[in-house]
C-alpha positions, 0 to 999 in steps of 0.5 A: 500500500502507498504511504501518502505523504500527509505533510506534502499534501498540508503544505500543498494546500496552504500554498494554495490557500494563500494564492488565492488570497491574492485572486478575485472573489468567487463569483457565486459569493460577490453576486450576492454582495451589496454596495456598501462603504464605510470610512471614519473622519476625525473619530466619527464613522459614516457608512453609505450603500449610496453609491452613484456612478458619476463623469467618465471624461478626458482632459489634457494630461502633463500640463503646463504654461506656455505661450506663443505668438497671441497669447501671453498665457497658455496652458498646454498639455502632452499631444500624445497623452491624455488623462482619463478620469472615471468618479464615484459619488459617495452619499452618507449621512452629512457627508458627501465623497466624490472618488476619482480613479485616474490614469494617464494614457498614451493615446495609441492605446484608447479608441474613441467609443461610446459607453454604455453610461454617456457619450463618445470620448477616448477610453482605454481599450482595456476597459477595466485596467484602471481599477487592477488590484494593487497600490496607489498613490493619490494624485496630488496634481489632479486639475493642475498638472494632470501628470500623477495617475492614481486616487483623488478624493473630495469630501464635503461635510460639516467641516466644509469642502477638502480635497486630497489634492492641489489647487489649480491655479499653475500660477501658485505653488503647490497647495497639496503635494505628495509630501502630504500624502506620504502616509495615505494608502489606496489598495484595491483589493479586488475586481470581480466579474459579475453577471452583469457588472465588476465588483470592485473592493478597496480600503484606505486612507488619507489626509484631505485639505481645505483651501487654508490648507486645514486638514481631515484624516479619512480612517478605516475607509472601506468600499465595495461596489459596481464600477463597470456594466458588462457589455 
């Protein structure tokens, strides 16, 4: 009779186990998931299942002021680039988040399309690489230079209006820079296929500031929910 080697077999499946820690959920568990975010400002705890899909757009990417023979000031951005933006808005109960998830792309590799949520513009022929699982950084620059991709975050709640990024104003200097967010986190932990939609999962953190430059945390932020219908 064969001897079956019950430490090889143990060890195989907790290699197993732990790769899978790294891959989408099982389909069958996220269909029956909900839309749902919760995060802490300042000590107190929001939790929202409000969640709307808001502008999908493109804008000049790597923006900076020039001139030329009419004008004295001009901003211009990179010809073979672009910034492509999608946004998330994020309603609890006095409080109101607008997510942003950003990427700057090379145009060679977007196609002018039409979406099943608004108009034509330029979309990166991969649909959904804008939301793979893995760390991000916040983009600081977002509406100045358009150069960083990753996160921002605008919070409005009874403290007033905070961003996690600058100014837009080139003439000024940097209100937010990375610096700030040396110690902010964004890690989308998943991108699921449904049926009929992505389900996407993420936790983080970060500072946002107002226009004095007066800061919140955002703690123990949580997100789930659909970003993309199935085509």
């Amino acid at each position: 009779m064969k001897q079956v080697n019950f430490l090889g077999l143990f060890l195989c499946l907790l290699m197993l186990s732990a790769c899978k820690k790294g891959t989408n959920e099982d389909p069958r568990t996220a269909k029956l998931l909900t839309d749902s975010v919760s995060y802490t400002v300042n000590g107190k705890k929001y939790v929202s299942n409000n969640i709307e899909k808001g502008t999908t757009l493109n804008t000049q990417s790597n923006t900076k002021i020039t001139s030329d023979e009419y004008h004295s000031y001009l901003i211009k951005g990179d010809e073979d680039s672009l910034l492509f933006v999608r946004d998330f808005a994020i309603k609890a109960d006095q409080s109101f988040i607008i997510l942003s998830f950003i990427k700057v792309y090379n145009k060679d590799i977007t196609e002018f399309a039409s979406e099943n949520n608004g108009g034509w513009l330029q979309y990166p022929k991969n649909r959904i690489d804008i939301f793979a699982p893995g760390m991000y950084k916040y983009a600081t620059d977002y509406w100045r230079n358009n150069s960083i991709s990753g996160i921002a975050v605008r919070i409005i709640n009874d403290k007033g209006d905070y961003k996690s990024y600058t100014q837009w104003d080139l003439t000024k200097p940097a209100s937010v820079i990375s610096a700030d967010q040396r110690d902010s986190k964004f890690e989308i932990i998943s991108i699921t296929k449904r049926e009929k939609d992505y389900l996407l999962e993420a936790k983080f953190n970060l500072t946002v500031f107002n226009d004095n430059k007066q800061s919140q945390k955002i703690e123990n932020g949580y997100l789930r929910f659909s970003v993309l219908k199935v085509l």
